[in-house]
N, C-alpha and C positions, 0 to 999 in steps of 0.2 A: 651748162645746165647741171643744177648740185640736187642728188636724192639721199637724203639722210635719214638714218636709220638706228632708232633708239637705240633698242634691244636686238640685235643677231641673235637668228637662231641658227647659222651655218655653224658645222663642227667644227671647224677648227675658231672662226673668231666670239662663237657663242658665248652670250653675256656679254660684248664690248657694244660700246656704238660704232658706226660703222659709217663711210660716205660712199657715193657715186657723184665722180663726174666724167660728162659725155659733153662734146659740142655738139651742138642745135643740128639736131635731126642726124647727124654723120658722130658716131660713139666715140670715133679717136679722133675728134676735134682737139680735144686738148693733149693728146701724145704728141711729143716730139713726130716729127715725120720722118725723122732720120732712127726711129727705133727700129733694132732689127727684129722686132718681134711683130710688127705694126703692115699688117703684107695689103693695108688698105689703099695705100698711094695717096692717101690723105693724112690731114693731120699739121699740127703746129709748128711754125716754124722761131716763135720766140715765148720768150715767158709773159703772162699774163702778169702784171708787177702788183697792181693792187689786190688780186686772188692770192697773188703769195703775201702779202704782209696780213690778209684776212689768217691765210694757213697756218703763218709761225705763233700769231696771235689765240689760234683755236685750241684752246689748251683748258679745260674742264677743271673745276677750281679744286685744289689738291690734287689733281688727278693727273693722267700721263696721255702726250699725246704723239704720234707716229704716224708716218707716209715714206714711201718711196716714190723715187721720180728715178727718168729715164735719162734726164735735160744733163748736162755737164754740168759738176760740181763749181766749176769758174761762178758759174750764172746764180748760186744758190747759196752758197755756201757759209756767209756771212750770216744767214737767218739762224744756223744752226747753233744757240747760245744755251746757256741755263735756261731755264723757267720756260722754254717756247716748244713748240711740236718740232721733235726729230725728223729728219730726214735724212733716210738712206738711199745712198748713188748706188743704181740696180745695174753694175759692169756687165759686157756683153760677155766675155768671159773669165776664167779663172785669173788668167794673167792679169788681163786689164785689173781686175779686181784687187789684185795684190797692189799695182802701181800705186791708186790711189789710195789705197788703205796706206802705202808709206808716204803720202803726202800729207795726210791729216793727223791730229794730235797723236792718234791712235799709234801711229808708224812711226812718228819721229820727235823726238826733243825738242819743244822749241818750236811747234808749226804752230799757226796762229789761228787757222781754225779746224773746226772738227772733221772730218769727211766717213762719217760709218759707212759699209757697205756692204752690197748683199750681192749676192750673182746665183743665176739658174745652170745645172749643172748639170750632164749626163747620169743617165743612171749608174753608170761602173767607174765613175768619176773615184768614192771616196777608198773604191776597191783598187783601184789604181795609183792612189796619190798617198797613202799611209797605209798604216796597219791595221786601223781602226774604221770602220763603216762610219762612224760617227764625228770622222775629226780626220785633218787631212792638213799638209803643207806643200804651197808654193810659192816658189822663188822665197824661200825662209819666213811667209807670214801663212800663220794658223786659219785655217777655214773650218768652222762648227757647224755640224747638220743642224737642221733647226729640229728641233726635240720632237714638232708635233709626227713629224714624219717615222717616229719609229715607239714612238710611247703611246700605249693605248688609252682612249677619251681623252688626248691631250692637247690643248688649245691655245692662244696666244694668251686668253684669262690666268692661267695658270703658269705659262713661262716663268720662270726667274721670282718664282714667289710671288708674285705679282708686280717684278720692274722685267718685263720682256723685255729679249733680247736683243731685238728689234728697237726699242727705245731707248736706248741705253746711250746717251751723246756718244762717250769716250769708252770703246774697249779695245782687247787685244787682238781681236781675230776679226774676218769675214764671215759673216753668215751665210751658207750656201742651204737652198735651196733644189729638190733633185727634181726636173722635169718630168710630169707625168699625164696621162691621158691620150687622148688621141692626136693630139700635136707634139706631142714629147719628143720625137726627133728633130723639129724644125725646131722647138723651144732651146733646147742643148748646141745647135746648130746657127751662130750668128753667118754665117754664110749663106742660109736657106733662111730664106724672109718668111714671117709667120712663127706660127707656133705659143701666139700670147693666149695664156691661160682663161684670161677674160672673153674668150672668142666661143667658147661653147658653153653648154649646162646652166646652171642655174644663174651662173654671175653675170651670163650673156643675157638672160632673160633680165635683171636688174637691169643691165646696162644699156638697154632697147629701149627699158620702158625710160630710162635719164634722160637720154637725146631725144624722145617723143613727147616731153611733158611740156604743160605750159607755163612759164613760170614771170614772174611779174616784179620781180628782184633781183640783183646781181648775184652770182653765185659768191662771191664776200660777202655782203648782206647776212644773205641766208647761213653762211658758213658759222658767222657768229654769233646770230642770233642761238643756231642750234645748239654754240658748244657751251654758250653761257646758261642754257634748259638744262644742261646735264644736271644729276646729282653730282654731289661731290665725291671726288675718290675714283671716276671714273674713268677708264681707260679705253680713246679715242682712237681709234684706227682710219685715217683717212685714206679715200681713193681703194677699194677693194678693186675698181677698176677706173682709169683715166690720169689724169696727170693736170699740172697747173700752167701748161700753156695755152694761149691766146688764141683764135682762129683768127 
């Protein structure tokens, strides 16, 4: 089930369009079931193939498009070219994070495809791993807070000028992410199941109403129907909650 959403008014992706997707009646239908954030005991055990070629295709005409997934880069990673919707591999932690970031362009001379990635991090993560609250190194690759988290009215609109950081096929670092709210120690904590950000407040209430609706299209379908409505110049943020596996 895909709910699409012109205009965000949430703070940080305000001004962007925005998706949800949910499987049918159960919200982490389409998460991996093996996420550790995912404390549902439900959930996806393979990629949905034709939603993902709907996804790399969903790309707003001049415009940029972006998602994270939780699925193994193995399974994905080839979508990841010029001209198509980013996708960042969201590591369970710092380490893991580094691995892959030296397996894609990003890390190494000569890899053949891209692997950007993001990971959710402790609070005292960037006080512990560098000098700098804002920037941090493990195992010799760079991790970058994400700016909205320390710059005020400051939103994914606004990132990088307008090429976030987040959509950027090829860079030099991971984007970390610092766990916050009332899951924030199971979030920071891939050993303690739980903790996905999507699970309380407003984004829980989108993502109730995704898996409650009725809808009469394939979530592809619909995917591109939406991205091709955009204006131009428009920068797409897929999945504020859910992922593109299969039930």
């Amino acid at each position: 089930m895909l709910k699409t959403v012109e205009t965000s008014r949430a703070q940080k992706t305000k001004g962007l369009a925005v998706t949800y997707r949910a499987g049918e009646k159960e919200k982490f239908g389409t998460c991996p079931a093996t996420c550790e954030l995912n404390p549902s005991g439900c959930g996806a055990s393979k990629i949905d193939q034709e939603y993902l070629e709907a996804l790399s295709d969903a790309v707003p005409a001049k415009g940029i498009s972006f998602t994270y997934s939780h699925f193994l880069p193995l399974h994905w990673m080839k979508k990841n070219l010029p001209g198509k919707t980013v996708i960042n591999y969201s590591a369970a932690t710092a380490a893991i994070a580094a691995k892959f970031f030296r397996l894609g362009k990003g890390g190494r001379k000569g890899a053949e495809y891209s692997i950007p990635v993001v990971v959710t991090v402790a609070p005292d993560f960037w006080k512990q791993s560098g000098p700098s609250d804002k920037s941090a190194l493990v195992d010799g690759v760079q991790f970058v807070r994400c700016p909205a988290e320390y710059l005020p009215k400051f939103g994914c609109q606004n990132c990088g000028n307008g090429d976030p950081l987040c959509a950027r096929l090829t860079r030099g670092y991971v984007v970390g992410f610092t766990a916050h709210g009332v899951h924030k120690k199971k979030a920071a904590s891939p050993d303690d199941p739980g903790g996905c950000y999507a699970s309380g407040g407003n984004v829980l209430i989108h993502w109730n109403h995704t898996a409650d609706q009725v809808q009469d299209e394939t979530d592809g379908d619909r995917l591109r129907r939406f991205a091709k409505s955009l204006a131009p110049r428009t920068i797409l943020r897929h999945h504020i909650a859910g992922d593109f596996g299969q039930e």
